[in-house]
C-alpha positions as CSV (number, residue, x, y, z in Angstrom):
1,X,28.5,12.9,139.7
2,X,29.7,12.2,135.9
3,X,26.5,13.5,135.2
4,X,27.0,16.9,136.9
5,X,30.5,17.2,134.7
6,X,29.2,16.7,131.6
7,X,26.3,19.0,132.7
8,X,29.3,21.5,133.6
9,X,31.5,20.9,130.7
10,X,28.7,21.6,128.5
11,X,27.4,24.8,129.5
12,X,31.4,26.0,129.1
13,X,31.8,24.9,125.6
14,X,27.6,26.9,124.8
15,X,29.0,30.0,126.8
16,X,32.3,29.9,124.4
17,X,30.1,29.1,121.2
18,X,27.9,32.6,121.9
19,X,30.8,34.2,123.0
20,X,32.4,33.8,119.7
21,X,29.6,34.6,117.5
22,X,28.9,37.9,119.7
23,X,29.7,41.0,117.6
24,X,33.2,43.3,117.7
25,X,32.5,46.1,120.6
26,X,32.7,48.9,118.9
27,X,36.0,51.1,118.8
28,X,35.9,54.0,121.2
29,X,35.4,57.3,119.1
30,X,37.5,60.4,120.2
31,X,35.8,63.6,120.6
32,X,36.2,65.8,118.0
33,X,38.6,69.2,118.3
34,X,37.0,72.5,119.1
35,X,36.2,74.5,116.6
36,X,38.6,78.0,116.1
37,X,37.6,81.4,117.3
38,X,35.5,83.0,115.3
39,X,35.6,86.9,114.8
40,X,32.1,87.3,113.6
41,X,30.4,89.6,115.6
42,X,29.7,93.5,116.6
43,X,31.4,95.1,119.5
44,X,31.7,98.2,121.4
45,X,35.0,99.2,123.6
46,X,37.1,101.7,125.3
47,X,40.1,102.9,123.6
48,X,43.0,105.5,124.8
49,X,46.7,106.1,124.2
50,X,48.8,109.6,122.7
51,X,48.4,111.4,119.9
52,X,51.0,113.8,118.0
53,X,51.1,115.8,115.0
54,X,52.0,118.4,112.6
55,X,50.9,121.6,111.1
56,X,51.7,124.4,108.8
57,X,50.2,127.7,108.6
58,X,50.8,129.3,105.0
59,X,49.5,132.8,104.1
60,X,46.5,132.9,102.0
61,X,45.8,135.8,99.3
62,X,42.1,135.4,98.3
63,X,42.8,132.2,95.6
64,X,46.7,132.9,95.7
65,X,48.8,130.9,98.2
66,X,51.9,132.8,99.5
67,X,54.9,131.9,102.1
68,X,55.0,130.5,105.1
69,X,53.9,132.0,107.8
70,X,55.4,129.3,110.8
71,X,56.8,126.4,108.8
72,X,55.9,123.3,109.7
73,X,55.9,122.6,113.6
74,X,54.8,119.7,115.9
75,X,52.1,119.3,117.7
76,X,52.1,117.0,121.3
77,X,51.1,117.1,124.5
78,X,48.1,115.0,124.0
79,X,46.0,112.3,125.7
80,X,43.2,111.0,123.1
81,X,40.1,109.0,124.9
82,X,36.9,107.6,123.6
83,X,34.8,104.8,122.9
84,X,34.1,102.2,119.5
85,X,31.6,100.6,117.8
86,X,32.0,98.4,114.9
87,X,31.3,94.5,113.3
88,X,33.1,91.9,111.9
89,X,32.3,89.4,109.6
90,X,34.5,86.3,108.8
91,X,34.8,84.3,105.9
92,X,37.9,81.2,106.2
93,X,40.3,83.3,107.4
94,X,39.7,86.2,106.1
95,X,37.7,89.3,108.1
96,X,35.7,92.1,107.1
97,X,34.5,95.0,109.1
98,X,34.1,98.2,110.0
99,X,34.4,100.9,113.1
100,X,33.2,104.2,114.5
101,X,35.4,105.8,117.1
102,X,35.2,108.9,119.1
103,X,37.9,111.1,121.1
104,X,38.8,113.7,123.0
105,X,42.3,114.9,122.6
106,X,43.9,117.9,123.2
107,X,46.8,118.0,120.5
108,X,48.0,121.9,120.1
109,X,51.4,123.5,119.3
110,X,52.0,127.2,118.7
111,X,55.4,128.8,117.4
112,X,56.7,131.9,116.7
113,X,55.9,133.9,113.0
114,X,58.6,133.8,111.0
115,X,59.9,137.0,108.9
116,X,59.0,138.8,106.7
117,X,55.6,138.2,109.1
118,X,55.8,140.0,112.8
119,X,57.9,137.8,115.1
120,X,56.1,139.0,118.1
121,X,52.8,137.2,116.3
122,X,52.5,133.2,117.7
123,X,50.1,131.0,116.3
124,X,49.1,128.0,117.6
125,X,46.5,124.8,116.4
126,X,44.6,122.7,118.8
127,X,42.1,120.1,118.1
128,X,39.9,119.1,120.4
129,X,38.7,115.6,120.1
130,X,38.5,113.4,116.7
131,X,35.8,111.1,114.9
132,X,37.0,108.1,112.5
133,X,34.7,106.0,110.5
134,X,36.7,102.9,109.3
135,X,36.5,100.0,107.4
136,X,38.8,97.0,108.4
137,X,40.6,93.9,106.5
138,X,41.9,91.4,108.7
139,X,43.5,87.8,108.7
140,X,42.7,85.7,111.1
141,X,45.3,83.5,113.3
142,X,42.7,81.9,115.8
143,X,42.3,84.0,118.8
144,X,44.6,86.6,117.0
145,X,43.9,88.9,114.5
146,X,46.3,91.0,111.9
147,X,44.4,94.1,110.3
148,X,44.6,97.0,108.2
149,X,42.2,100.0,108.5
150,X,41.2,102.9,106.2
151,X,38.0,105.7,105.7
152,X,37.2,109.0,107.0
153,X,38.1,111.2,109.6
154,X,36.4,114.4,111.3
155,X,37.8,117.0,114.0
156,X,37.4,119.4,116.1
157,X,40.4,122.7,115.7
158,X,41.3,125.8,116.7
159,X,43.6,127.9,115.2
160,X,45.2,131.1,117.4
161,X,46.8,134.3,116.5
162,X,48.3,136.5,119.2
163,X,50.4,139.1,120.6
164,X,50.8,140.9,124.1
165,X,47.5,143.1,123.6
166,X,45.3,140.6,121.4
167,X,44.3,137.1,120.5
168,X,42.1,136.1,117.4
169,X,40.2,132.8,118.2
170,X,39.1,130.8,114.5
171,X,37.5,127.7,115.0
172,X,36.8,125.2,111.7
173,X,35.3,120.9,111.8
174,X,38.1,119.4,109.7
175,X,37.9,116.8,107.1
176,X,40.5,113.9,106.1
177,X,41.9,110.5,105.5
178,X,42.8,107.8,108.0
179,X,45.0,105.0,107.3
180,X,46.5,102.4,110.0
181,X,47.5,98.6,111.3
182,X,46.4,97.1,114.2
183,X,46.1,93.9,116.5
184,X,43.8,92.3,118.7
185,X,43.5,89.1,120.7
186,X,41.2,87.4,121.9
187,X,41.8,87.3,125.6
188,X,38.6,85.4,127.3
189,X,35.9,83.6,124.9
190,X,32.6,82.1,126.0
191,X,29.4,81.2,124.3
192,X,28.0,84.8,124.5
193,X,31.3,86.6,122.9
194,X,34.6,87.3,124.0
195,X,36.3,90.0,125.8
196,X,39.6,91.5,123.3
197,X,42.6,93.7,123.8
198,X,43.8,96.0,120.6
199,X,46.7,97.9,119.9
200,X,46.6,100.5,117.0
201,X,48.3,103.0,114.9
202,X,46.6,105.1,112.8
203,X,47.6,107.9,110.7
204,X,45.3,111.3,109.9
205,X,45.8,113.5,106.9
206,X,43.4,116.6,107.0
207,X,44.8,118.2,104.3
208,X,44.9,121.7,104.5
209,X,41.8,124.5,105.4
210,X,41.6,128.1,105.2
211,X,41.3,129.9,108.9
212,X,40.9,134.0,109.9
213,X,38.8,135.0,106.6
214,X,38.4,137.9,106.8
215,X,41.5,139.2,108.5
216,X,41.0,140.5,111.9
217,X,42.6,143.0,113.9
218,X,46.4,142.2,112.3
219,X,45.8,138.2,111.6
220,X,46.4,137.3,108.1
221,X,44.1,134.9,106.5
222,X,45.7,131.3,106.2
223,X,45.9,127.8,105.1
224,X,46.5,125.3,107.8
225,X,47.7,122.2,107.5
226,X,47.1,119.6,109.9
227,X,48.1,115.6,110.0
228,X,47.5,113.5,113.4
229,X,49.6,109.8,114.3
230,X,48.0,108.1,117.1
231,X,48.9,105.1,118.8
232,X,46.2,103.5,121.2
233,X,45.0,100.9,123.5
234,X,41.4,99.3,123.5
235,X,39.4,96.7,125.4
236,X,36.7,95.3,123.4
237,X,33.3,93.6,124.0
238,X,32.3,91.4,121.7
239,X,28.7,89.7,121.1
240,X,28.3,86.6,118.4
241,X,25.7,86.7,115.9
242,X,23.5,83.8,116.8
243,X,26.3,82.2,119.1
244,X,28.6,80.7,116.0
245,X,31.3,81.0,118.6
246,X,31.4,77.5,119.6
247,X,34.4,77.4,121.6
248,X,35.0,78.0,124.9
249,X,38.6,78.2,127.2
């Protein structure tokens, strides 16, 4: 029997011994935090909202530009709806893109000639749908992103001059500068890309363009001016360049 205790008492003091010389386990290391969004990539999207604007017609005397013929007048009415392409690439916080957009809109106005023109004249400006090419300078807040935009814009007008009897139809592609702000966020991210919502504002200067040359059947030859304010909507699509969107919610 004293044999078995010592036996036992033994084995308890060994099993203490290697107990004691048996490394630290090893503290338990946190995962680390996902990494933020990520705006790197190209997209393409759906875009609409309303577009307004102004417009001036001003008589035009070979290289001699005379009084107005309508003053300035608005121009409203108008849906504008189209589709985007563009990329982004980001550096810290900083992002860097651009975009191509096309709409259709149908902006016009029309107003009454003013004297010493005939006041039984009206002439109107339409456009019929708009194409910008952008670049974009954004900062980036995570899943949220700040921007500025600026570049080129193209459209599609009309200009009309009428009466009771007669209506003279001239038709020119206009030229100009856009300049706007916009957001967008983020609004479901997985491996592939995310899915984004945008809101925008973008102003359109096309300057002014010379319509009815010749003259035709009592319309004077003249200048028009023409500047465009949108405000729009969009949902994006967005694709990663080799998956560096590592997050996912």
């Amino acid at each position: 029997m004293k044999r078995l205790l010592v036996a036992a008492m033994a084995a308890g003091l060994a099993s203490h011994a290697v107990a004691a010389d048996a490394p630290a386990a090893a503290p338990a290391v946190k995962a680390a935090a996902p990494a933020g969004y990520n705006w790197t990539s190209c997209y393409v999207g759906i875009q609409g909202g309303g577009n307004w604007g102004k417009s001036e017609h001003v008589r035009r005397a070979g290289d001699v530009s005379g009084p107005t013929i309508t003053g300035t007048f608005n121009l409203s009415g108008a849906a504008v709806a189209g589709g985007v392409f563009g990329c982004d690439f980001q550096i810290e916080k900083t992002v860097l893109g651009f975009e191509n957009d096309a709409s259709w809109t149908n902006q016009h106005g029309k107003v009454q000639d003013l004297p010493p023109f005939n006041v039984g004249v009206t002439s109107g400006t339409r456009e019929k749908w708009i194409d910008m090419f952008r670049g974009r300078v954004g900062y980036a807040l995570d899943q949220f992103l700040i921007y500025g935009t600026a570049g080129i814009a193209f459209a599609g007008t009309e200009v009309t001059v009428s009466n009771r009897v007669v209506q003279v139809t001239s038709s020119q592609t206009r030229t100009g500068l856009a300049a706007g702000l916009g957001g967008e966020w983020a609004a479901y991210v997985d491996t592939w890309g995310a899915v984004t919502l945008k809101l925008e504002y973008v102003h359109v200067d096309f300057g002014s363009k010379r319509y009815v040359d010749p003259p035709i059947s009592g319309a004077v030859t003249r200048d028009v001016r023409l500047t465009d304010d949108i405000v729009r909507t969009g949902v994006n699509v967005r694709f990663n360049w080799d998956r560096l969107v590592v997050t996912k919610y």
